[in-house]
N, C-alpha and C positions, 0 to 999 in steps of 0.2 A: 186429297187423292193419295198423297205417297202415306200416308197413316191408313189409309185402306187396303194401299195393296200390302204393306206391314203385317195387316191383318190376316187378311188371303194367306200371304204365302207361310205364317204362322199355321193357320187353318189347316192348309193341304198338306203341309209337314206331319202335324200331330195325327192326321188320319191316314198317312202313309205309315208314322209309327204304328198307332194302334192297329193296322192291318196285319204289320211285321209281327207283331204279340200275339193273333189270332191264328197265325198262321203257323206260329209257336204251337198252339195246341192240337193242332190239326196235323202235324208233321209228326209230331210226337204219339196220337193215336192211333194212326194210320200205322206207324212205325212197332209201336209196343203191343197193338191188340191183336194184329196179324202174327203174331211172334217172329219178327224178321230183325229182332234184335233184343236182349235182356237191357231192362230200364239200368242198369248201371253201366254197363258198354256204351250206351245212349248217350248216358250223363256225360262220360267221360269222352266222347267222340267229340260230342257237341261243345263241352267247354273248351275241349283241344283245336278244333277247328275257330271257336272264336278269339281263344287268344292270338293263334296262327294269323288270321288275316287281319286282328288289329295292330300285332307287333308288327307285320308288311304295313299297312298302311298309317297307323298312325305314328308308332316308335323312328322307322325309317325316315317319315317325311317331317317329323318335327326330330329328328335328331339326338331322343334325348329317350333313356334307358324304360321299358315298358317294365323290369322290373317289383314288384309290389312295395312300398316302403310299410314304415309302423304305422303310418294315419290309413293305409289301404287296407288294415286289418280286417273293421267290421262290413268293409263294402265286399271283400272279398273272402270270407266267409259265408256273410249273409246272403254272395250268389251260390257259392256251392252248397249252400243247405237248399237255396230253392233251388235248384238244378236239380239235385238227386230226388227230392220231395215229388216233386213236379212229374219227374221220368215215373216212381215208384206209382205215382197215384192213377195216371194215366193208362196203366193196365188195367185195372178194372173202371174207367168212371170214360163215360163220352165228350166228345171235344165242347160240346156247351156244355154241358153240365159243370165239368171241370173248368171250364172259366169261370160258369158261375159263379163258382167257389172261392176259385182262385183271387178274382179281383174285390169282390167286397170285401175280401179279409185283407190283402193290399191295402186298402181305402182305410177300412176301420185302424186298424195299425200306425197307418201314417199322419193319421188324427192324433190318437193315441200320444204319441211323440209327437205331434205339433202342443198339444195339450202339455205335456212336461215342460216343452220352448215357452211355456206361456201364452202360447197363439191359440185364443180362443176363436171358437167358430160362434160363428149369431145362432139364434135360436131356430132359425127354418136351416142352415147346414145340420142341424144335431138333429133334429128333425127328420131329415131329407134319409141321410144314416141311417136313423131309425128304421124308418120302412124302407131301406136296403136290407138291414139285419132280420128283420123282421122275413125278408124274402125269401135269405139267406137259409133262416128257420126252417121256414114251410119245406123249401127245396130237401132239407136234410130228416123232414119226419121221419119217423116209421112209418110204412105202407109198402106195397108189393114192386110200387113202380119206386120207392127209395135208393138211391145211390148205396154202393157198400159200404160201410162204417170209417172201417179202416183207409180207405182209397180214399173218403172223405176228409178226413180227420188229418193227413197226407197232404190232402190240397191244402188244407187251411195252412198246415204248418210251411206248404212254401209261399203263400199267398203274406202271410207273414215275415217270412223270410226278405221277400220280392220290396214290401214295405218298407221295412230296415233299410235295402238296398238301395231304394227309390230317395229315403230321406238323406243318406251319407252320398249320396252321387249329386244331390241339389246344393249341397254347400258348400263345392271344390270349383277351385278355381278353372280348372281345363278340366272339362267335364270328358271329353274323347282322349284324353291322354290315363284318366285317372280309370274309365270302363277298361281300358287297353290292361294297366297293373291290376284290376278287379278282376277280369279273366284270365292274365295269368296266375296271377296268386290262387284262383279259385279252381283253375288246369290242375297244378300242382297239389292241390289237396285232393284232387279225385285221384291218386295214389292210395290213398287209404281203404276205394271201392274195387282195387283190385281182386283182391277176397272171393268179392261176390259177383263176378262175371263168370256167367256162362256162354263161353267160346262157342260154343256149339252150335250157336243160337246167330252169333253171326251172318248175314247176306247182304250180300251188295246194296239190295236196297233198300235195308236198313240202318248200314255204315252212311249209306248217299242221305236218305233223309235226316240223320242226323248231324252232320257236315250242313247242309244245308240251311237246318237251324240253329248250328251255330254258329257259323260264316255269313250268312246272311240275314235271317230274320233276327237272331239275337245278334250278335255283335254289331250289325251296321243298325238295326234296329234300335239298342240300346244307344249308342252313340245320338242318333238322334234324338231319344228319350231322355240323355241328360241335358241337349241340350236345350230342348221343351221345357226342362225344367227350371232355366233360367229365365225363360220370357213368361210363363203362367205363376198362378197362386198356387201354394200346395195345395188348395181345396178344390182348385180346377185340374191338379194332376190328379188328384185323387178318385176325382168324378167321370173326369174322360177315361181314364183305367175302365169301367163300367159298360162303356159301348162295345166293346169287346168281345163279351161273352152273345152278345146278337150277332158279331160277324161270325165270330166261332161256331155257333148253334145251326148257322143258315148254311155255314161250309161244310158241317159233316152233315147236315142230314142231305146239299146237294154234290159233296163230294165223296162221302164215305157211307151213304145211306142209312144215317143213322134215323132214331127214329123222335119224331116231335111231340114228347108224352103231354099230356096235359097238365102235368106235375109240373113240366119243365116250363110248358106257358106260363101259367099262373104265376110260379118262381119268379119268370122271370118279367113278365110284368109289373109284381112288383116291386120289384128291384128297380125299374127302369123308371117306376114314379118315384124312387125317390132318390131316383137322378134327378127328373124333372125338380123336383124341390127344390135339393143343393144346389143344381146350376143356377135357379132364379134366385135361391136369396145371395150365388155368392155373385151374381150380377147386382144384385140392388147393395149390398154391401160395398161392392167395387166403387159405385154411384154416391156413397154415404159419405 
């Protein structure tokens, strides 16, 4: 019984995460495609708002400096490249599609770098991938209903970015103290996008929904995402990343009226069989 509710309450965590990620895209296209704020103001609102309430809540209540040291290097880089990627791509590309994007290239990535660790995956995970990538593919043809190249090409680079991030945040010891120096270190580098902000572009509620996804859906989000990462296999974070892009896809087209191309079905069906794959062989693996 107490290894059941283990379970449960495992369960409802990781789908609380992954709704806080969905809703990451949804806040972010709402925010960027209306022009009620330029994607680097975005960047920089949202990584500023999530350092803000992790240095309140996690630095304050453990007492001890948020920070970034040298080992917080590549986690916090690796968020503000996806941070900025992510804002950029989201002007032209829709809250599913851009998940789409976003998290098979997360997945493929975090493979990638499990494969250097030596962590090989069985043959139905490489598999399962496969016709992920392959979804992946189709979603990004040429054709009329095709995503735009560059906005594409954008996600991937933060979808990868996110990968990086996802692997350096599973191998530290306090995973909510180390997100806390990730978002600052990564606040501090959006200094760099001052540049390329258009003030003008500024509104209220585009500052608020940026704030919000970085205060809330990312940083309390993330927080719990490193520490999913402690109780799953990389190959089950890798795959529940995937469910994602179905919450994203359902919320714009019933909360931003985006539209349900057949492109994006297909896409993303399948994708979503070769979730089915990965997660059965990495349960029969778990079993082995």
């Amino acid at each position: 019984m107490v290894k059941f509710e283990g379970k449960l309450a495992t369960a409802c965590l990781l789908a609380i995460t992954l709704s806080a990620f969905a809703g990451n895209s949804l806040l972010a296209r709402a925010a960027l495609a209306d022009g009620q704020i330029d994607w680097a103001g975005y960047t920089i609102v949202r990584l500023a708002a999530g350092a803000l309430v992790l240095s309140l809540l996690i630095g304050m209540r453990k007492g001890r400096s948020v920070l970034p040291q040298r080992s917080d290097l590549v986690g916090a880089l690796s968020l503000f490249v996806y941070a900025g990627a992510f804002s950029w791509a989201y002007i032209g590309l829709d809250a599913g599609i851009g998940a789409l994007i976003l998290f098979p290239a997360g997945q493929i990535t975090m493979q990638v770098i499990g494969l250097t660790r030596k962590i090989v995956p069985s043959k139905g995970q490489l598999a399962g991938a496969a016709i992920a990538l392959i979804g992946l593919i189709y979603l990004m043809a040429p054709g009329t209903t095709a995503p735009p190249l560059l906005s594409t090409l954008a996600m991937i680079c933060a979808g990868m970015a996110w990968g990086v991030s996802s692997w350096a945040g599973k191998t530290v010891a306090d995973p909510s103290l180390t997100t806390a120096r990730y978002f600052v270190g990564a606040s501090l580098l959006t200094l760099m996008l001052l540049p390329f902000v258009d003030w003008s572009m500024f509104t209220w509620p585009g500052v608020i929904m940026a704030v919000i996804s970085g205060g809330v859906t990312s940083a309390l989000g993330y927080v719990l995402w490193y520490n999913m990462l402690a109780r799953i296999s990389i190959t089950s974070a890798a795959v529940s990343q995937l469910s994602v892009p179905a919450i994203a896809a359902i919320g714009g087209v019933l909360l931003l009226g985006e539209i349900l191309t057949t492109r994006l079905l297909i896409g993303g069906l399948i994708i979503f069989a070769g979730i089915g794959l990965t997660s059965w062989a990495s349960i029969r693996a778990s079993r082995n």
